[in-house]
C-alpha positions in Angstrom: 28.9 -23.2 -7.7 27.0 -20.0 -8.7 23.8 -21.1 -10.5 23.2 -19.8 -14.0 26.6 -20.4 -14.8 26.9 -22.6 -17.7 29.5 -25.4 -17.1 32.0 -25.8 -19.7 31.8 -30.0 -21.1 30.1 -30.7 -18.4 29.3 -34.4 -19.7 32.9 -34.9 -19.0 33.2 -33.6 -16.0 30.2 -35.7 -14.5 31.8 -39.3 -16.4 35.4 -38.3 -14.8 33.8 -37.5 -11.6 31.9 -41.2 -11.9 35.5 -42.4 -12.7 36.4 -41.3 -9.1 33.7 -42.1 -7.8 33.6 -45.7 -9.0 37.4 -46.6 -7.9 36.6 -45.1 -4.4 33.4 -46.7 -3.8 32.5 -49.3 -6.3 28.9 -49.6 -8.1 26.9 -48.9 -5.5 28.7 -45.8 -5.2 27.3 -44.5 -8.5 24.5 -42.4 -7.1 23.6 -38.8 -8.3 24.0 -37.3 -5.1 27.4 -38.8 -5.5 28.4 -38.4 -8.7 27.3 -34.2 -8.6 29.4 -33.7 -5.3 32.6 -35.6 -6.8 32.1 -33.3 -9.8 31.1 -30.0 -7.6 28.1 -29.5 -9.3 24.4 -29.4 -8.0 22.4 -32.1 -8.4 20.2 -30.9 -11.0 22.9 -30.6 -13.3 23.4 -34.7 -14.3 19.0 -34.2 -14.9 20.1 -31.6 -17.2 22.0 -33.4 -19.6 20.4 -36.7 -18.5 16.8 -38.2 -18.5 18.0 -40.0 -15.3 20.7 -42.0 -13.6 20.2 -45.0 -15.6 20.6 -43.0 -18.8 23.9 -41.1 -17.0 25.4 -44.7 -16.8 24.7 -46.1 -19.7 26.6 -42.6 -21.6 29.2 -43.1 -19.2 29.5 -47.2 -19.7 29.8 -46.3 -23.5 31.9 -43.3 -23.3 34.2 -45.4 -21.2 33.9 -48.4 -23.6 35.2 -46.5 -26.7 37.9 -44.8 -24.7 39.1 -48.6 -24.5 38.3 -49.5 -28.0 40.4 -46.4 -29.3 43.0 -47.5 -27.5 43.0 -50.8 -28.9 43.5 -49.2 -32.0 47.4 -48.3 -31.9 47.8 -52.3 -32.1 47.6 -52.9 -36.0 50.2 -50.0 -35.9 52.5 -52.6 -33.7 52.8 -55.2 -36.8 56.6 -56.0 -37.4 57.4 -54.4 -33.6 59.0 -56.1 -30.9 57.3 -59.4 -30.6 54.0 -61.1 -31.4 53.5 -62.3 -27.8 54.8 -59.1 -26.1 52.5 -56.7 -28.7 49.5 -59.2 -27.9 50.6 -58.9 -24.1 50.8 -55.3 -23.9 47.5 -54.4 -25.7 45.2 -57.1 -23.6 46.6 -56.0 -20.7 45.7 -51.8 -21.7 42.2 -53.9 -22.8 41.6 -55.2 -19.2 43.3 -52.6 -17.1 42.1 -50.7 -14.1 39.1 -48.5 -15.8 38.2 -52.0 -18.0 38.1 -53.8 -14.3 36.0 -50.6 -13.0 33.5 -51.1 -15.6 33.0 -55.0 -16.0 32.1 -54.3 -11.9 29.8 -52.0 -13.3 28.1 -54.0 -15.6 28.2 -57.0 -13.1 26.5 -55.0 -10.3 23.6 -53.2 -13.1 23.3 -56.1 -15.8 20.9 -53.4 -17.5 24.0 -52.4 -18.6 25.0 -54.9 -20.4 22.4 -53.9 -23.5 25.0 -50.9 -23.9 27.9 -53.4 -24.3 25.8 -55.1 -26.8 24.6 -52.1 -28.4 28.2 -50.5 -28.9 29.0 -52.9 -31.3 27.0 -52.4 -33.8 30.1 -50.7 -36.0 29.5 -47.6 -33.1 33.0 -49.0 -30.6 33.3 -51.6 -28.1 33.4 -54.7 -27.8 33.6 -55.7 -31.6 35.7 -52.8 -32.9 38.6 -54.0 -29.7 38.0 -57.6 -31.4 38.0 -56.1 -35.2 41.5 -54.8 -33.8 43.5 -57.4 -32.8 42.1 -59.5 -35.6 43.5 -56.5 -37.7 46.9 -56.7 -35.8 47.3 -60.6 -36.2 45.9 -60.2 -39.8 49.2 -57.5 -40.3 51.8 -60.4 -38.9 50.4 -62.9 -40.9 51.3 -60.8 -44.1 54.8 -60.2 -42.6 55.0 -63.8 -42.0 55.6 -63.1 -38.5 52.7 -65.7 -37.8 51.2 -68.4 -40.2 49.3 -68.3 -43.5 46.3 -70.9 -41.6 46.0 -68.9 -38.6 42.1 -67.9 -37.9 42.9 -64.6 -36.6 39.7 -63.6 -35.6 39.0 -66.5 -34.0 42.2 -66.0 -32.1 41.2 -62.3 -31.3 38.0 -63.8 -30.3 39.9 -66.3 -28.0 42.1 -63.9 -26.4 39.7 -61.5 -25.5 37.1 -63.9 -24.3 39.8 -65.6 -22.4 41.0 -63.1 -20.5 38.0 -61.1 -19.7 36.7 -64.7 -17.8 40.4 -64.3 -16.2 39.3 -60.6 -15.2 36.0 -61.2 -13.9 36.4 -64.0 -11.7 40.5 -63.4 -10.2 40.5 -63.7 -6.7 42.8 -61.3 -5.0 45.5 -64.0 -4.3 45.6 -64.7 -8.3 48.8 -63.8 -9.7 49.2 -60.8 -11.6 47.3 -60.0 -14.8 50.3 -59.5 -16.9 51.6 -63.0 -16.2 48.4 -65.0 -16.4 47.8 -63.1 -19.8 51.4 -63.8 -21.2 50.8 -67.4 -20.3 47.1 -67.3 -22.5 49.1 -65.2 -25.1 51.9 -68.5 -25.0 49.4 -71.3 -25.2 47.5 -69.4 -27.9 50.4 -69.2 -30.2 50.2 -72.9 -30.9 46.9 -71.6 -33.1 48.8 -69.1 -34.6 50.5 -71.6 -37.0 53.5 -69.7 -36.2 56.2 -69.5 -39.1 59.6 -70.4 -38.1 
C-alpha cells in the first residue's frame, strides 16, 4: 500500500480483517502485526485510529456486539409468525452463531474484555438491548395470546439467553448441534410461558 494514501473506513476494514483473523487463528491470533497484514495495511495504521491493541479490541468486541444486538432486533417484528418455539429457535440460534462463538472465545481468552460487555449495556447495545428484545418479542405474543397473561417474559428472555450462552461456552465438540440443544431449552422453557391453549 502507497503511504499517504488515506484509506477509505478503515476502522472497518481492520474489525473485518480481525474477523478473519479470529476464525483462522483464534485469540491469540489477534495481534497487530496480524490484524494490519490480514487487512493489507501497514502496521501503523491500527496506532492511527487506535491508542493500542487493547483499545482496537475492545472497538472491535463492541462493534461486533451491536452487530448481534441489531440483529436481535427483527424478532419483535416475528410476533404472530410461524411459531413461538421456532421464532425463539431461530433468533437464539443468529444470537449464538459463529461470530457470537468467535467473540465469547474472545472474551474468554482477554477477560479485560469483559468490562466492554458490561459497558455496552448501558442502553448503548449488547447484552441488555438482545435481552430487552426478546423480552419485547414474548411481551408481543402475550398480547396476541399466543403465550400466557402470567408469563415473566423478561425473566424468560433472561433464562434463554443465560441458558444457552452456558450451552455455548462449555460444548464439547461431540455435543450435538446448537440448533437442537436450543429447541430442546426453547421446549422446556415453554412450561414458564403459561402458554394459552
Amino acid at each position: 500500500m502507497t503511504r499517504g494514501v488515506p484509506i477509505p473506513e478503515v476502522r472497518e476494514q481492520l474489525f473485518a480483517a480481525a474477523d478473519r483473523a479470529l476464525a483462522r487463528d483464534g485469540a491469540a491470533g489477534l495481534t497487530t502485526r496480524a490484524v494490519t497484514a490480514e487487512a493489507g495495511v501497514a502496521n501503523g495504521v491500527l496506532h492511527r485510529h487506535f491508542r493500542d491493541l487493547d483499545d482496537f479490541l475492545a472497538s472491535f468486541t463492541a462493534s461486533r456486539l451491536q452487530a448481534i444486538a441489531d440483529g436481535a432486533a427483527a424478532l419483535p417484528g416475528r410476533a404472530g409468525q410461524g411459531s413461538v418455539t421456532a421464532n425463539l429457535t431461530d433468533a437464539t440460534v443468529a444470537v449464538f452463531g459463529p461470530d457470537a462463538q468467535a467473540l465469547m472465545s474472545l472474551v474468554a481468552a482477554k477477560p479485560e474484555l469483559g468490562l466492554t460487555l458490561e459497558h455496552a449495556t448501558d442502553g448503548a447495545g449488547g447484552l441488555g438491548d438482545i435481552e430487552r428484545h426478546f423480552a419485547a418479542y414474548l411481551d408481543a405474543e402475550k398480547k396476541l395470546g399466543r403465550i400466557g397473561p402470567g408469563a415473566d417474559t423478561e425473566m424468560l428472555a433472561f433464562t434463554l439467553l443465560g441458558t444457552v450462552h452456558h450451552l455455548v461456552i462449555s460444548r464439547r465438540s461431540d455435543t450435538p448441534d446448537l440448533r437442537r440443544q436450543v429447541q430442546r431449552i426453547v421446549a422446556a422453557l415453554a412450561g414458564g410461558m403459561d402458554a394459552a391453549g
